[in-house]
N, C-alpha and C positions, 0 to 999 in steps of 0.2 A: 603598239603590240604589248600584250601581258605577258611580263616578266612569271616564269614556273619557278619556283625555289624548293631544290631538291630537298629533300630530309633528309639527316642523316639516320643512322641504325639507331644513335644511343636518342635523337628524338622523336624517332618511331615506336620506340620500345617504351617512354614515357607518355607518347599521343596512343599507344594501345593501355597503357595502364591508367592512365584519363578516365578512355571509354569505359572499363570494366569497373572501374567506383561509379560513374556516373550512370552503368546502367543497373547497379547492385537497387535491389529493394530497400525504401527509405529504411524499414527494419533493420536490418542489417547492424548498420551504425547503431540506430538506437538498442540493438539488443546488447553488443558492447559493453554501451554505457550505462544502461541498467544495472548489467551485472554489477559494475565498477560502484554505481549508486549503493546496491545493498551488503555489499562487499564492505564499503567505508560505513554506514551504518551498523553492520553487523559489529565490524571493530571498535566504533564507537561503546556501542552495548556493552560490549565484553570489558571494556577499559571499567564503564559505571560499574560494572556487576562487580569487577575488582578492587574498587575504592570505596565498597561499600556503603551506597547511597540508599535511599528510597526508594518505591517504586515512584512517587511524583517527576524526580528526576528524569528516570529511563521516561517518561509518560511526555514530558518537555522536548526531548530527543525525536519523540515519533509526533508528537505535533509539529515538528517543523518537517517531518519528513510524509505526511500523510497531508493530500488534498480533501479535509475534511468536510469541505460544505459538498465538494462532489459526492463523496462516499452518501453523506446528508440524504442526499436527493436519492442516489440510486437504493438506500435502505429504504427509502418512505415512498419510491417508484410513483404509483400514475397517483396516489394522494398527495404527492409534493405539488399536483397541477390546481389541486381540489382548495389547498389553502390557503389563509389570507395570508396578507405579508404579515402580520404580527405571530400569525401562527406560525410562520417560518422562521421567524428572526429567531421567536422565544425555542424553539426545535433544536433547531441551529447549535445556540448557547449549552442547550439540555446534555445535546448527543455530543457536545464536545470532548465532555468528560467519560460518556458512555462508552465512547466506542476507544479511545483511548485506554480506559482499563479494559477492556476487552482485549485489546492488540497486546498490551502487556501482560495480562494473563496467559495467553495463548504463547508467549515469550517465556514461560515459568515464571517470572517476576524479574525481579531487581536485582538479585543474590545467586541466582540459581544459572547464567547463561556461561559455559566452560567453551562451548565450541561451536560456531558458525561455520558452514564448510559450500558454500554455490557449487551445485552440481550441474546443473542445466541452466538452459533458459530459450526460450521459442516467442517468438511472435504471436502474438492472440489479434483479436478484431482491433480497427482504427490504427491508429500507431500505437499503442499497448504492448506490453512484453511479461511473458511469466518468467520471472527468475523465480528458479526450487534452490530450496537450500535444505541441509541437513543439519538439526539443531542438538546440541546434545547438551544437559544442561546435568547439575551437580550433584544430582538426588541418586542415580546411578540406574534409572531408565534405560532402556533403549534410547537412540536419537531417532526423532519425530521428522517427518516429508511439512517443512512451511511453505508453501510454494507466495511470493510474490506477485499480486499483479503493480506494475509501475507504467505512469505514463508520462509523456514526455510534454514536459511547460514549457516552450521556447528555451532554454539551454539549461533546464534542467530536468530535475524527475520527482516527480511525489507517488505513494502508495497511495494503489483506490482500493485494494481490494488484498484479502489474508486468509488462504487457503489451507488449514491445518488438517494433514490425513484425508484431503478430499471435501472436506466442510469447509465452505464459504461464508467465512465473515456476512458478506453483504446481504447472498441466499437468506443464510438462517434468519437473518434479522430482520431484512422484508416480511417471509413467511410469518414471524412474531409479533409484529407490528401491524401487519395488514389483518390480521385474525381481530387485534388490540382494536383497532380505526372503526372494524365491519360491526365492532358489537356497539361500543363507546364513541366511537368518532373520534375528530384530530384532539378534540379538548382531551379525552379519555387518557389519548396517548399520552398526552403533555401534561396530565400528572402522573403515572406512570415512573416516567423518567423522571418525572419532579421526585417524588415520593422515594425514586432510585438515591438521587445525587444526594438527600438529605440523611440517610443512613452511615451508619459509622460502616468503615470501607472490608470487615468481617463479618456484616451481616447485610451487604448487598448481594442480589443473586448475581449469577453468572453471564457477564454481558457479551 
């Protein structure tokens, strides 16, 4: 005969709080942790901006914290299929630097970050999460909407993508590059960016 082994309340009350994490949306957690991700990067920044570094510095900071070869691919979208592998490698190497002063400009710089404040954050496509933050930096602006996209690597998180006031990093740059491709082609593009990275870092345009 099979033995029924009663539950009690206080492990009833544990086997109902089980079910309700285990039927929560994988989001959920990850949107937690996101926040927690750009929260501790935000404080990172603010530490650099205080110890008065470079902008290379703060630029070190967000390459470890950006999935670069992905962001790579989705700026250079259905031409990332079109090119060879050297075209990519050398891409790759170009935009590394590209899109890092880009992130950092759109950061005010190196000197100028006073106050990161996470207001939101929501689930976007795939496992994806928009953390918004309110960024308010030294020059005595208003504070600016950065909204965050972060996705999650096996137990951690990198930035794809950096939404200032509604303008997307990734958007604009596609549109920029695919205009660059359609006239000149991939070579076109890759001096470009060559032509970009060899300029002293006040008279590159706006990346």
């Amino acid at each position: 005969m099979r033995t029924i082994t009663l539950i009690k309340p206080d492990g009833l009350r544990w086997l109902l709080a089980m079910a309700v994490v285990l039927l929560l949306p994988v989001g959920v957690a990850a949107q937690d942790s996101s926040e927690e991700f750009i929260r501790k990067l935000a404080q990172e920044a603010i530490e650099l901006s205080r110890s008065n570094v470079q902008a290379e510095q703060l630029e070190r900071l967000l390459d470890r914290s950006t999935d670069i070869p992905l962001v790579g691919r989705l700026v250079l979208g259905r031409y990332w299929r079109a090119a060879g592998d050297e075209q990519r490698q050398y891409y790759l190497a170009l935009f590394r630097g590209y899109v890092l002063a880009g992130i950092t400009r759109r950061l005010g710089g190196a000197k100028r970050i006073e106050k990161v404040e996470v207001t939101d954050s929501q689930p976007a496509s795939g496992h994806d999460s928009m953390v918004a933050t309110m960024i308010t930096l030294g020059n005595g602006a208003a504070p600016s909407r950065v909204e965050w996209r972060v996705r999650q690597k096996g137990a951690s998180y990198r930035i794809v993508d950096v939404v200032v006031e509604g303008v997307s990093l990734v958007v604009t740059n596609r549109d920029q590059f695919a205009a660059i491709v359609a006239e000149s082609g991939m070579d076109g593009l890759l001096r470009e960016l060559r032509d970009w990275s060899t300029r002293p870092a006040e008279q590159r345009p706006a990346a």
